[in-house]
C-alpha distance (Angstrom), angle and dihedral (degrees) to the residues before:
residue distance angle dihedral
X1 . . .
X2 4.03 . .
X3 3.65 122.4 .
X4 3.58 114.4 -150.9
X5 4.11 118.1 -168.0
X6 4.06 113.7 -136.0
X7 3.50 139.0 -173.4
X8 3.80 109.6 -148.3
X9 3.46 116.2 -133.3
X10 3.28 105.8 -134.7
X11 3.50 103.4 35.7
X12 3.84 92.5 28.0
X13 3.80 83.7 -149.8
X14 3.96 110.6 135.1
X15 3.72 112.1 -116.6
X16 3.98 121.5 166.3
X17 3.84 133.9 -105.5
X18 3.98 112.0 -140.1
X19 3.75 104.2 -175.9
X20 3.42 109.8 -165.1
X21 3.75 131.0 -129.4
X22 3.63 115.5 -90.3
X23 3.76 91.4 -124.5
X24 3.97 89.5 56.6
X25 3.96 82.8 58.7
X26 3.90 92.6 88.0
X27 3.54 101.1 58.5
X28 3.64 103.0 37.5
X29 4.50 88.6 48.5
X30 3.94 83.6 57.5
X31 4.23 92.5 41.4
X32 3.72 86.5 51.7
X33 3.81 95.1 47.1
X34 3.61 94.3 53.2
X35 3.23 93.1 49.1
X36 3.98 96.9 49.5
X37 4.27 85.6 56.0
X38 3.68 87.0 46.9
X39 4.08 129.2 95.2
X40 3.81 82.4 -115.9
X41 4.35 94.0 62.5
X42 3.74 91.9 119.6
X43 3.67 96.2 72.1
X44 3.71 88.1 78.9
X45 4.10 106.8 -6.8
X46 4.01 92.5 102.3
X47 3.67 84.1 72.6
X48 3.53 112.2 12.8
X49 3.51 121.2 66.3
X50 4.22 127.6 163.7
X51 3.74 128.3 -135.5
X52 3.77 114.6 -141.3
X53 4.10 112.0 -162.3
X54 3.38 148.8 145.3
X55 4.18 118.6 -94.6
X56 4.20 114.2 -114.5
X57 3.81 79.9 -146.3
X58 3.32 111.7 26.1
X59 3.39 107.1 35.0
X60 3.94 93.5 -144.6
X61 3.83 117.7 130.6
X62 4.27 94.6 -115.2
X63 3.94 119.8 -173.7
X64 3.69 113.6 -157.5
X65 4.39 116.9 -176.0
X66 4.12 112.6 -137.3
X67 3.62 144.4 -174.7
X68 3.50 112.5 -100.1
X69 3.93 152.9 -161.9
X70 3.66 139.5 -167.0
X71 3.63 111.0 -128.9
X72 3.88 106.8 177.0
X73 4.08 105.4 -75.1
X74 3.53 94.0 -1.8
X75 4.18 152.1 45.7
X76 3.44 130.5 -114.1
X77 3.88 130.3 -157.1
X78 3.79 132.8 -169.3
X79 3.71 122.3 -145.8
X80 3.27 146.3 156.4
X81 3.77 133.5 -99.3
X82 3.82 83.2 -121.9
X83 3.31 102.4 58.8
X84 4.69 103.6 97.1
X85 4.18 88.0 -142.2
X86 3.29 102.6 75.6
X87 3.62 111.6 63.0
X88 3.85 82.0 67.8
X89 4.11 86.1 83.8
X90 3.83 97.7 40.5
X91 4.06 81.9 111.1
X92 3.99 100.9 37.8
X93 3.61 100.6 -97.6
X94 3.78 134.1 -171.0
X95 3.72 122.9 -105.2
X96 3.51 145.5 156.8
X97 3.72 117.9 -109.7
X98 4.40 122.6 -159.5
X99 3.72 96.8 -149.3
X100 3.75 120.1 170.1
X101 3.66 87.2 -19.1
X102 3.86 105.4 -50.4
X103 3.52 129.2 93.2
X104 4.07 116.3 -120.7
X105 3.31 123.0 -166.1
X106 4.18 102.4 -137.7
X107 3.92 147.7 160.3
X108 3.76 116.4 -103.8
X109 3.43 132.1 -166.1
X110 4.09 142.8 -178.8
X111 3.36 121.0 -145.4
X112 3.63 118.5 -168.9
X113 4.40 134.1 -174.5
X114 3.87 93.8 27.1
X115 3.76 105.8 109.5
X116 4.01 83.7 161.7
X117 3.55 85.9 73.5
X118 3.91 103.2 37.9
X119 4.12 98.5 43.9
X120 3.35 100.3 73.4
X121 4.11 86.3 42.7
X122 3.25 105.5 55.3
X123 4.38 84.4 42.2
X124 4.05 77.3 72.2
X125 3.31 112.9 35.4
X126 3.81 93.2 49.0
X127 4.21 85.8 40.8
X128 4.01 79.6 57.2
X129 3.55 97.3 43.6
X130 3.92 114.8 11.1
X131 3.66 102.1 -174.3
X132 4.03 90.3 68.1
X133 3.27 84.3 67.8
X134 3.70 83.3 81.5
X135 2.97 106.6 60.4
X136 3.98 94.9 61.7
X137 4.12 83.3 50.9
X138 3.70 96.1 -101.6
X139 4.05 125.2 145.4
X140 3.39 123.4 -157.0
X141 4.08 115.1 -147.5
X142 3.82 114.5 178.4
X143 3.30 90.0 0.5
X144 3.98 94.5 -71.5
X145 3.83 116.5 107.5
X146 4.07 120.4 -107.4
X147 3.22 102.5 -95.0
X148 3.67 95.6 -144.8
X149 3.69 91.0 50.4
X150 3.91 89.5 47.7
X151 3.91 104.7 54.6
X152 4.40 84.7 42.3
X153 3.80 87.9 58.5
X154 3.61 98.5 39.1
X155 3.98 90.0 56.4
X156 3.88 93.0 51.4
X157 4.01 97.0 34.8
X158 3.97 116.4 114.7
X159 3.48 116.3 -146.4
X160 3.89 114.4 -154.3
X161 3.86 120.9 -167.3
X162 3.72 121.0 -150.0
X163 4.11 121.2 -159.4
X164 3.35 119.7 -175.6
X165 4.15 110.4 -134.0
């Protein structure tokens, strides 16, 4: 487990980053997917939302929970190159998406190589939720993000578009 010090930005109170293990990743995916098809989904559903679709490879139906945000008529979601789910939407594919407890059927797509459109993304999502940040392998001093750190992530982030159909 690393434990990353932050500054939030718009408290500029410290709080700490815990990113957990990748192995832990399993078991918390399927916690948070219960609990977004549960009565209790609005402890985290108005950021969290999970993408249920069918494996290029595999062929098994896999549902995977994300950050989220709105972005006019659509969601966006930040991940990282790797992350295994996301070469599923190189070719805008179809999947189902649990969003504040409903399922919507919706058009996602990954978008990789344009750190024009991920910089100022990530800039919000992480100013929404610093300890993300973390995960990508960016530190926050002072409440600005390491620069260094920044422009690294930003040239290996995937952007993935979601549009409802």
């Amino acid at each position: 487990m690393v434990v990353i010090p932050l500054v939030d930005a718009a408290t500029m109170r410290v709080c700490i980053a815990v990113k957990i293990p990748h192995r832990l990743f399993v078991l918390i995916n399927q916690i948070l997917v219960l609990l977004l098809r549960s009565p209790l989904h609005s402890v985290c559903s108005k950021s969290i939302l999970a993408i249920r679709y069918t494996g290029i490879k595999s062929g098994r139906v896999l549902t995977v929970p994300a950050r989220y945000l709105r972005e006019d008529e659509r969601l966006v979601v930040l991940t990282s190159r790797q992350t295994k789910w996301w070469p599923n939407f190189m070719h805008n594919a179809g999947a189902d998406v649990l969003l504040v407890g409903r399922w919507v059927a919706c058009e996602v797509q990954a978008t990789v190589d344009r750190p024009d459109l991920v910089d100022p993304l990530m800039r919000e999502m992480w100013a929404r939720h610093p300890a993300d940040a973390a995960y990508m392998e960016v530190k926050i001093h002072g409440g600005e993000f390491d620069a260094e750190d920044f422009a690294k992530a930003r040239e290996t982030a995937v952007l993935i578009t979601i549009t409802p159909v």
